[in-house]
VMD Tcl script that builds the backbone (N, CA, C; Angstrom):
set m [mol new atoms 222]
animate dup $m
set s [atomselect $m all]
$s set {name element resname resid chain x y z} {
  {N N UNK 1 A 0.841 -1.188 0.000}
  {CA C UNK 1 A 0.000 0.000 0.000}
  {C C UNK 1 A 0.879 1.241 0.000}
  {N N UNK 2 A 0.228 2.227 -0.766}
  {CA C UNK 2 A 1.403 3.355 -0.713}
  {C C UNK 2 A 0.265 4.584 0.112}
  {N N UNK 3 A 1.282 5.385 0.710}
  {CA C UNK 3 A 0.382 6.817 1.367}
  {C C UNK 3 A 0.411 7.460 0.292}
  {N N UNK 4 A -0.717 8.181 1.032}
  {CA C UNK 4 A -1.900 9.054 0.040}
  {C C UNK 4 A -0.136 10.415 0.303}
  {N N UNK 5 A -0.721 11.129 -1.283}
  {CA C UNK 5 A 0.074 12.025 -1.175}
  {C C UNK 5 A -0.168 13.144 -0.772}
  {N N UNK 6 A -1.364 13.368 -0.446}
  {CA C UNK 6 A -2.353 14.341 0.082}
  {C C UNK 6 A -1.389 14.879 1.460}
  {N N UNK 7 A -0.893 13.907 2.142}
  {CA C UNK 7 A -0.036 14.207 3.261}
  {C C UNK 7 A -0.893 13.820 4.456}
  {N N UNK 8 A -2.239 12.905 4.184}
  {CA C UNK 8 A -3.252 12.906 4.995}
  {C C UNK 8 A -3.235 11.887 6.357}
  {N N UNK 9 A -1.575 10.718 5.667}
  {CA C UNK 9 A -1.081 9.652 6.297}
  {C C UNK 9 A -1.985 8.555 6.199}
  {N N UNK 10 A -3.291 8.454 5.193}
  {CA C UNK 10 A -3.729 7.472 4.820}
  {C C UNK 10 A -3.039 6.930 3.846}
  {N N UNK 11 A -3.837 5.233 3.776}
  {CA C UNK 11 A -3.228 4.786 2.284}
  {C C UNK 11 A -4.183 4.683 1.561}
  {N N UNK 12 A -3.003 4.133 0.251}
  {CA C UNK 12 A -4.346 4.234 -1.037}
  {C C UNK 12 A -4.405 3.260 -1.487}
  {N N UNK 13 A -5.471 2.538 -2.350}
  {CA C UNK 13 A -5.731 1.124 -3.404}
  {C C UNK 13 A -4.530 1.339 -4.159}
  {N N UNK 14 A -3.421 2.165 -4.000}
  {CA C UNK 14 A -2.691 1.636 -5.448}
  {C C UNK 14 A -1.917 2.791 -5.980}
  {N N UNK 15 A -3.053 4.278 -6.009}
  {CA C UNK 15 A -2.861 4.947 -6.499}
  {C C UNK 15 A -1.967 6.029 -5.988}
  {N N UNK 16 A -1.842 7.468 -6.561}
  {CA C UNK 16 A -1.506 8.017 -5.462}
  {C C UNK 16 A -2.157 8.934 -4.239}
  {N N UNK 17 A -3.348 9.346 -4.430}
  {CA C UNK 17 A -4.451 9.911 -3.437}
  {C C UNK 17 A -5.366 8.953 -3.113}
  {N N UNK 18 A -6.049 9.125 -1.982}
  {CA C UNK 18 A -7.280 8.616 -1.641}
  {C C UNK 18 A -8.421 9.727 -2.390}
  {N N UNK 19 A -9.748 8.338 -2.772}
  {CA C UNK 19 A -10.486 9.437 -3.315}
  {C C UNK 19 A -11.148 10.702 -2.769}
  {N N UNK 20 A -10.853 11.671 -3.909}
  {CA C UNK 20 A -10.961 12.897 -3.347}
  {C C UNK 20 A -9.723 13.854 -2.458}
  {N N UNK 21 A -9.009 13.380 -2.565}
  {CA C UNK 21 A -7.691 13.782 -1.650}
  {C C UNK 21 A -6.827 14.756 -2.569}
  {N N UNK 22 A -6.776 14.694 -3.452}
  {CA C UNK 22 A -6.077 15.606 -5.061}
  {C C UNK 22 A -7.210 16.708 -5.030}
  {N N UNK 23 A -8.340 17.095 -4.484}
  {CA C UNK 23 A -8.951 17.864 -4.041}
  {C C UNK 23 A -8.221 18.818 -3.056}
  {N N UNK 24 A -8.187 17.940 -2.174}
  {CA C UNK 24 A -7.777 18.364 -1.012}
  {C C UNK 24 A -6.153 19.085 -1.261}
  {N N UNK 25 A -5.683 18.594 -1.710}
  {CA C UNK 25 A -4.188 18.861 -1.723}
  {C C UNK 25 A -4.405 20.348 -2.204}
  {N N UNK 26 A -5.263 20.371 -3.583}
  {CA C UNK 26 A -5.399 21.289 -4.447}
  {C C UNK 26 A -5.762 22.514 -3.372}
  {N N UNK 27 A -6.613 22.051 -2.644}
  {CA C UNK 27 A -7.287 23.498 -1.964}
  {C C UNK 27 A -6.308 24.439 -0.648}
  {N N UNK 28 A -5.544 23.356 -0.635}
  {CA C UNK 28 A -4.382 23.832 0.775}
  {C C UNK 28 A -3.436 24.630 -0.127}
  {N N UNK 29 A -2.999 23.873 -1.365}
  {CA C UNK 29 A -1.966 25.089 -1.782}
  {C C UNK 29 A -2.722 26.220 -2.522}
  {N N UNK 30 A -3.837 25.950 -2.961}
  {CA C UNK 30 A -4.511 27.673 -3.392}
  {C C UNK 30 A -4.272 28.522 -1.996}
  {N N UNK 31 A -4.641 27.624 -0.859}
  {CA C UNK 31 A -4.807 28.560 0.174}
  {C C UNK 31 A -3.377 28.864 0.924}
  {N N UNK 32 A -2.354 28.791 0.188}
  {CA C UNK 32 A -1.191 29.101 0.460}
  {C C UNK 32 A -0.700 30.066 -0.360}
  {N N UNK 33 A -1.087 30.202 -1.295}
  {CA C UNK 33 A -0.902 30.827 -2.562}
  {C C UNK 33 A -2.310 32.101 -2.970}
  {N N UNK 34 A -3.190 31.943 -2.259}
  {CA C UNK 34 A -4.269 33.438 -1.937}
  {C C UNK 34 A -5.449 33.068 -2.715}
  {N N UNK 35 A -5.124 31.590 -3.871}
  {CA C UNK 35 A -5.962 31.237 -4.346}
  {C C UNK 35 A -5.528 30.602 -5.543}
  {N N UNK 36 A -6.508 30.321 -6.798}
  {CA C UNK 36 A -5.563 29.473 -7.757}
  {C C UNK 36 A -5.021 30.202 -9.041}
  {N N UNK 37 A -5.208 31.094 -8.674}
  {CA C UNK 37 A -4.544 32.350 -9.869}
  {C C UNK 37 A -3.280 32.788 -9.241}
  {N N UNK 38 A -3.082 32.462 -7.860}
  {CA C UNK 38 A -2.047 33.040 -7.306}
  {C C UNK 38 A -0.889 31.157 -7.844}
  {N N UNK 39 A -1.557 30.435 -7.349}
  {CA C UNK 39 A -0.714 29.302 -7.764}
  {C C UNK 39 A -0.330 28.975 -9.251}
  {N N UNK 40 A -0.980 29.532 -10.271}
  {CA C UNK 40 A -1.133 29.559 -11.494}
  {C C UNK 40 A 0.012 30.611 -11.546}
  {N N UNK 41 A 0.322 31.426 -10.948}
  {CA C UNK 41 A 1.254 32.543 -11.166}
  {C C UNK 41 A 2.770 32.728 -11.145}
  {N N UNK 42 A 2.774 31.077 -9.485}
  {CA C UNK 42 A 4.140 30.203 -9.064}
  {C C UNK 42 A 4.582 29.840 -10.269}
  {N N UNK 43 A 3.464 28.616 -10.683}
  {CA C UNK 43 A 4.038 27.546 -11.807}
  {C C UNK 43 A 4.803 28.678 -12.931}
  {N N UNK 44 A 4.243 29.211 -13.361}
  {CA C UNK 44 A 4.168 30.291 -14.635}
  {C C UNK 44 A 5.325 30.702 -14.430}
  {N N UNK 45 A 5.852 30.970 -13.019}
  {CA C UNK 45 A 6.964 32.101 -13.109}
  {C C UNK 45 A 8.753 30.938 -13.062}
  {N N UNK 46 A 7.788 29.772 -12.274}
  {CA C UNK 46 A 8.895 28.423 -12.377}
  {C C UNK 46 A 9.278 28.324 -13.429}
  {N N UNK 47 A 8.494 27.896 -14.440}
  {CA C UNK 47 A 8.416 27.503 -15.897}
  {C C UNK 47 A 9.693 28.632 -16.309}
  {N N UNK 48 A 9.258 29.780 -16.603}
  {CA C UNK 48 A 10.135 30.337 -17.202}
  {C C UNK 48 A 11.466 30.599 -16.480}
  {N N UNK 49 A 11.393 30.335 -15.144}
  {CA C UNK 49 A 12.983 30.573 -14.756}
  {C C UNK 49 A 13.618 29.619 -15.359}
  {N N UNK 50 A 12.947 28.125 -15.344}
  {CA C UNK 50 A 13.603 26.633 -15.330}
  {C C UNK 50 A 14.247 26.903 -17.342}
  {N N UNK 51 A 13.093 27.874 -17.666}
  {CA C UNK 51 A 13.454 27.785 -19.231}
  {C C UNK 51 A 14.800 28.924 -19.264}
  {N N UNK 52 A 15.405 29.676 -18.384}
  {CA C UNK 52 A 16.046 30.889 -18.661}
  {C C UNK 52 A 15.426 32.345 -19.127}
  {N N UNK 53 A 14.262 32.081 -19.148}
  {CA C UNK 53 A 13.431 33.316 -19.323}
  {C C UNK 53 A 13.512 34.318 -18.256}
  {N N UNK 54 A 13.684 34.114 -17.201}
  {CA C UNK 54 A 13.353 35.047 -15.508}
  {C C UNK 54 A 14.339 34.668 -15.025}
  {N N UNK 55 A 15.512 35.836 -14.460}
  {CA C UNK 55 A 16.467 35.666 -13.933}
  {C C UNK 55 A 16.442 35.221 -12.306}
  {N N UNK 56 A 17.339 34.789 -11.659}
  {CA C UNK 56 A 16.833 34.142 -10.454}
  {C C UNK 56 A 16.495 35.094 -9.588}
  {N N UNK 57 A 16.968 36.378 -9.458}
  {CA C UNK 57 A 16.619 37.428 -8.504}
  {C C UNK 57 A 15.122 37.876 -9.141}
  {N N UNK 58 A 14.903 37.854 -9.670}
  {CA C UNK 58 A 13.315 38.235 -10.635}
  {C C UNK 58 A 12.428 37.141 -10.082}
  {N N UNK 59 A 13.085 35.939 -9.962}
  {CA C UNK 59 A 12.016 34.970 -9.779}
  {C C UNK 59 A 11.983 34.549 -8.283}
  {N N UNK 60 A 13.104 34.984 -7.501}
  {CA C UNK 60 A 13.067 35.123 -6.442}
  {C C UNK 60 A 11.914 36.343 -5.807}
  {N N UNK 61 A 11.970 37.841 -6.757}
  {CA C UNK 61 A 11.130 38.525 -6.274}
  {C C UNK 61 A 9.386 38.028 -6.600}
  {N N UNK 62 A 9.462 37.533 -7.636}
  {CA C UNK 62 A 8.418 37.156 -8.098}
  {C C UNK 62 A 7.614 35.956 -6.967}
  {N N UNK 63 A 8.194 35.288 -6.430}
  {CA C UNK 63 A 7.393 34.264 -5.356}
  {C C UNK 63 A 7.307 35.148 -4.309}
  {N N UNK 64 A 8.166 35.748 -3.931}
  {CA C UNK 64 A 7.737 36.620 -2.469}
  {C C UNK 64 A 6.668 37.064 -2.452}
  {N N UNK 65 A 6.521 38.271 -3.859}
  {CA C UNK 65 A 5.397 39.057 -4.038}
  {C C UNK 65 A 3.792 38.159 -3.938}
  {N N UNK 66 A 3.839 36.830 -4.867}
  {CA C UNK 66 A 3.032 36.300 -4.698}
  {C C UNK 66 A 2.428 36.090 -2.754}
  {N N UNK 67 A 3.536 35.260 -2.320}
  {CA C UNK 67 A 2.984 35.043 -0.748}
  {C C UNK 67 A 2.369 36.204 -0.224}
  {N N UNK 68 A 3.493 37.845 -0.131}
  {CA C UNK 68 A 2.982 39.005 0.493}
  {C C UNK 68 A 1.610 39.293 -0.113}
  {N N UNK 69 A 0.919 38.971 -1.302}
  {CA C UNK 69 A -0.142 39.123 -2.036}
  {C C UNK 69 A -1.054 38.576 -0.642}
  {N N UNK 70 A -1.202 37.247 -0.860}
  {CA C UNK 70 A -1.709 36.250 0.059}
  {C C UNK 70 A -1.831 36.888 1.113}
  {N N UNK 71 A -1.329 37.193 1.733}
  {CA C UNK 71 A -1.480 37.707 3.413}
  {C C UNK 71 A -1.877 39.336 3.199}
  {N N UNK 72 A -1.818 39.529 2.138}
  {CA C UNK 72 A -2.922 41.178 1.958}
  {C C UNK 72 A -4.435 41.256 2.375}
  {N N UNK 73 A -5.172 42.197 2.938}
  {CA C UNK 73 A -6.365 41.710 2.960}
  {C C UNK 73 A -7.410 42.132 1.541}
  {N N UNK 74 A -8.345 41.419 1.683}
  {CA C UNK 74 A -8.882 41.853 0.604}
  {C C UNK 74 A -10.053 42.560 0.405}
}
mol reanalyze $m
mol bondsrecalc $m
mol representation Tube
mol addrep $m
């Protein structure tokens, strides 16, 4: 049996979540990230560092800004 990757310390039939748990995962890092445009914004800015597009201090500023976003009120 393998654990759920959810981090939930259950296991799974096989796979890698318990059902519904890839839900779950999903909704903790929106809510780490201010929501899923904010996580959409991580990947986006990964992508292009990993490609050489965004220099590392750029992409360094670029995740901060995202978190300080997050903890803004709204």
């Amino acid at each position: 049996m393998k654990s759920c990757e959810c981090g939930c310390g259950e296991y799974t039939a096989g796979g890698k979540f318990r059902p519904g748990h890839d839900q779950k995962l999903r909704s903790r890092l929106e809510a780490k990230t201010g929501d899923l445009l904010g996580m959409r914004n991580l990947v986006e800015s990964a992508f292009a560092y990993s490609q050489g597009q965004m220099s590392e201090s750029d992409f360094l500023s670029h995740v901060r800004s995202v978190f300080a976003q997050q903890h803004t009120p709204r």
